[in-house]
C-alpha positions in Angstrom: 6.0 5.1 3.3 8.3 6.3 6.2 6.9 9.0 8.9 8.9 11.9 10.2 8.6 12.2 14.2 8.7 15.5 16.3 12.7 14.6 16.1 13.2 14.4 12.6 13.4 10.8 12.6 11.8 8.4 9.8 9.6 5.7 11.3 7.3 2.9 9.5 4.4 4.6 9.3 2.9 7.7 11.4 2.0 5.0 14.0 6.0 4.2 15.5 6.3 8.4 15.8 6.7 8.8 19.8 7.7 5.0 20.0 10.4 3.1 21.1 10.4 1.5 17.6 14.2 2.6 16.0 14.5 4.9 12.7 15.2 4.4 9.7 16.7 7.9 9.0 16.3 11.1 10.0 15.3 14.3 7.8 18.5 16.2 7.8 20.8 12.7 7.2 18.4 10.8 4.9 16.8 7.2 5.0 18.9 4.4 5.8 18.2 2.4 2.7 20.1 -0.2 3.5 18.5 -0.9 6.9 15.0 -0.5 6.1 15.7 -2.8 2.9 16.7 -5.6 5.4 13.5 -5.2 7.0 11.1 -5.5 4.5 13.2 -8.3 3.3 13.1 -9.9 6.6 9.2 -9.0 7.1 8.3 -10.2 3.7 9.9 -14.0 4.5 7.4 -16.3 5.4 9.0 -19.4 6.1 7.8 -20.8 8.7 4.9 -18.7 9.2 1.4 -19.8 8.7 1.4 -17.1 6.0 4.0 -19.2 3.8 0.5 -21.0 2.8 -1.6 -18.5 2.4 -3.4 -17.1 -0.8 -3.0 -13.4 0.0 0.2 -13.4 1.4 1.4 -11.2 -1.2 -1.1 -8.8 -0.7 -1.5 -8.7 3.2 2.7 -9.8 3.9 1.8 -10.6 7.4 -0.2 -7.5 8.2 0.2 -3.9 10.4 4.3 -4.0 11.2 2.7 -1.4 14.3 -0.4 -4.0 14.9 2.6 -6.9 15.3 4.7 -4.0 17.6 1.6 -2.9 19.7 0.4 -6.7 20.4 3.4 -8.3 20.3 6.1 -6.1 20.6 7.6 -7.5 17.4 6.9 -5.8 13.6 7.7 -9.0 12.3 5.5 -11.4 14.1 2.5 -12.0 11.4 -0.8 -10.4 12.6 -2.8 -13.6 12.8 -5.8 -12.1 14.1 -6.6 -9.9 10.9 -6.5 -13.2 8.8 -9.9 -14.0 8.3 -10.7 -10.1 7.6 -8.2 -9.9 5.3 -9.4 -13.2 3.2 -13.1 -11.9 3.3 -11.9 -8.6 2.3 -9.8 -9.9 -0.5 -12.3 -12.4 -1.7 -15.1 -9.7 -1.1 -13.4 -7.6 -3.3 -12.4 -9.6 -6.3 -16.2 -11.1 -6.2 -18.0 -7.3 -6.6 -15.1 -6.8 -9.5 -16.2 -10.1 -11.2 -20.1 -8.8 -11.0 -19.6 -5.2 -12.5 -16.9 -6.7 -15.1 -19.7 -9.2 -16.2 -22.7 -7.2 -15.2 -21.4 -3.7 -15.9 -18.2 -3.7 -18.3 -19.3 0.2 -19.1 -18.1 1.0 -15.1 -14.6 0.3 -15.9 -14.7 2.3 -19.7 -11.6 4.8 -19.9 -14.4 7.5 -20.2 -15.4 7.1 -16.4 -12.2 8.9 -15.5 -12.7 12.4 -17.9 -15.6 13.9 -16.0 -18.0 13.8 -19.4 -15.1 14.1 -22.2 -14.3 11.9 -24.6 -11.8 9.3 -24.6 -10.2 10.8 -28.2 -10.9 14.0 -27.0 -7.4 16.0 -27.0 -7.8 18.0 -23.7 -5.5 21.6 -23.4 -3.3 22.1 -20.3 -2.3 25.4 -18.9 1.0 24.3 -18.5 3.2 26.5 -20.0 4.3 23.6 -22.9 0.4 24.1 -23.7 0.9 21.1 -25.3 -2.2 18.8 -26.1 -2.4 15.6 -24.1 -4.9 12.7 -23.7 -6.2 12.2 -20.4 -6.9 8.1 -19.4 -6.6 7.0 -23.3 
């Protein structure tokens, strides 16, 4: 997700806006794909980081690229302080989705998600196609 800055230029995230962080675009010329390919590529290597051995280093990649600019002045120097938050986070979250899965299979039912319809229930849309569609089934 890039953020647009009082310039028109694209940064990281709403965080670099105002920064001396470079773009990766700007509105009226478009994102630099390649550029901003390159570093996510580059942020997402962890060789030679202690994240290369971690279990949720596909799901953290090294943390907040603004955290790693604000403490380090680097985006791509891992946040090793959020580790441990991260794990408990990640392992607090997959153990409360083991409970209700086990516990409470109905929380996860399609049905949840239509607001008191049924899942075979064919819903109308105001759409102009008025087409029938299902919603969540």
């Amino acid at each position: 997700m890039l953020a647009v800055d009082h310039e028109g230029g694209l940064n990281l995230c709403h965080r670099f806006t105002g920064s001396d962080m470079e773009t990766y675009g700007t509105v009226d010329g478009g994102i630099e794909k390649q550029k901003l390919a390159r570093f996510i590529e580059d942020r997402a290597d962890r060789t030679d980081k202690g994240c290369s051995t971690c279990r949720i280093r596909n799901i953290c990649a090294g943390g907040c690229y603004h955290e790693s600019y604000a403490h380090f002045s680097d985006p791509m120097k891992p946040t090793y302080h959020y580790c441990d938050l991260m794990r408990d986070w990640v392992d607090f979250g997959i153990g409360v989705y083991g409970e209700l899965i086990a516990g409470a299979p109905a929380f996860f039912r399609i049905t949840s998600c239509l607001g008191g319809h049924s899942a075979n229930e064919t819903l109308e849309t105001p759409e102009p196609e008025s087409r029938p569609r299902r919603h969540c089934g």
